[in-house]
C-alpha positions in Angstrom: 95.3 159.0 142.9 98.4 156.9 143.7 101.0 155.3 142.2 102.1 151.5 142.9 105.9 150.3 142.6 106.1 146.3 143.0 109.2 144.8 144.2 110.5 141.4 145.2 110.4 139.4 142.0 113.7 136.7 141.2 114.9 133.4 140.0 114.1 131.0 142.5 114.3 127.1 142.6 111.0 125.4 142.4 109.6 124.7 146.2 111.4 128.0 147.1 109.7 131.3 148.4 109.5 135.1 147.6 107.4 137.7 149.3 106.7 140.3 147.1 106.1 144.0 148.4 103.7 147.1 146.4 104.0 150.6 147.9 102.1 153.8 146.9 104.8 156.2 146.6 102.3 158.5 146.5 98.6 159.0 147.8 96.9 156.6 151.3 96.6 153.1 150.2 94.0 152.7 153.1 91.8 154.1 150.9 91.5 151.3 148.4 91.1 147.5 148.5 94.0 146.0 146.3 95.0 142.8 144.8 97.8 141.0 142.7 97.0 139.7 139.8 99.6 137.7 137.0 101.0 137.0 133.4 102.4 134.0 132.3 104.0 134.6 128.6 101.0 134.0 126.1 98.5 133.5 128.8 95.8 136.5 129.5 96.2 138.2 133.1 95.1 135.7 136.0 93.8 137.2 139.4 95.7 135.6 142.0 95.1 137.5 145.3 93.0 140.6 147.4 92.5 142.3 150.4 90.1 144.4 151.8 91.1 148.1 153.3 91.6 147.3 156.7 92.7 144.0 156.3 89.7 142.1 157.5 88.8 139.9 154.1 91.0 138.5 152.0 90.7 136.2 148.7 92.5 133.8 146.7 92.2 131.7 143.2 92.3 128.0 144.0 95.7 127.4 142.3 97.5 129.5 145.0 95.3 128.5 148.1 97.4 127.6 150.7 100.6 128.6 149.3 100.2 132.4 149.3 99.7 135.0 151.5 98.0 138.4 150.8 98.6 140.6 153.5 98.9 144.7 153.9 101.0 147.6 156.2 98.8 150.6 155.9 101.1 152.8 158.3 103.0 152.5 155.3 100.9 152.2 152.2 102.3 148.5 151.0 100.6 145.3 150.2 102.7 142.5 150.4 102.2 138.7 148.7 103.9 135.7 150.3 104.8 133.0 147.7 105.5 129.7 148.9 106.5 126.1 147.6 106.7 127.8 144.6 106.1 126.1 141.4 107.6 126.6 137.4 103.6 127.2 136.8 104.4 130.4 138.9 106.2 132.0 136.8 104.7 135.4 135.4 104.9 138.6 136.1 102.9 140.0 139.2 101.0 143.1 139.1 99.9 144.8 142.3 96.5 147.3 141.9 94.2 149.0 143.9 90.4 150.4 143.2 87.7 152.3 145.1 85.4 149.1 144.2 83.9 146.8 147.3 82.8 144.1 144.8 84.2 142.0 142.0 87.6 142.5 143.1 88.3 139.5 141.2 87.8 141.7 138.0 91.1 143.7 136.4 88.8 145.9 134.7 87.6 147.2 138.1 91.4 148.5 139.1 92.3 152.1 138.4 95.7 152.2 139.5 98.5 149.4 138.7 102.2 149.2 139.1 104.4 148.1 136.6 105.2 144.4 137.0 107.8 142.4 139.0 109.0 139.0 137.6 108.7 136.0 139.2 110.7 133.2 137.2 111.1 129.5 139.1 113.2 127.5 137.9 112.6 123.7 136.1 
């Protein structure tokens, strides 16, 4: 029912920041909670980050508490994630999704609709 397109990803020096963007190029994102979630190279998909429809909840894992910031434009169908004081443990690639779901949203398998990565590589 929509499709996702993530943007934002670099090469940034360790204790720098990015804020990555996801836009539904097509369908209402108000219609769906949505999170990020992330791949290190041989690591399984960690969920990082998600947001309620409206806004008004928000969650994080621990290992990015206080350093990122989910937040979302509905007027024009985009999520965005502020990264800061970034670390070389950041490094993956971040996936933006969305799902009808009001629970779990912690889960992957709960996420109908994902966009296609954007890297995030800091560097050592």
């Amino acid at each position: 029912q929509v499709h996702l397109v993530e943007s934002g990803g670099g090469l940034v020096q360790a204790g720098g920041s990015l804020r990555l963007s996801c836009t539904a190029s097509s369908g209402r994102l108000s219609t769906y909670a949505t999170g990020w979630f992330r791949q290190a190279p041989g690591k399984e998909r960690e969920f990082v980050a998600h947001i309620s429809r409206d806004a008004d909840n928000a969650a994080y894992t621990d290992s990015v508490k206080g350093r990122f910031t989910i937040t979302r434009d509905n007027l024009k169908s985009t999520i965005y994630l502020q990264i800061n004081s970034l670390r070389p443990e950041d490094t993956a690639v971040y996936y933006c999704a969305a799902t009808g779901s009001y629970v779990r949203l912690h889960d992957p398998n709960l996420y109908a609709y994902w966009g296609q990565g954007t890297q995030v590589t800091v560097a050592t």
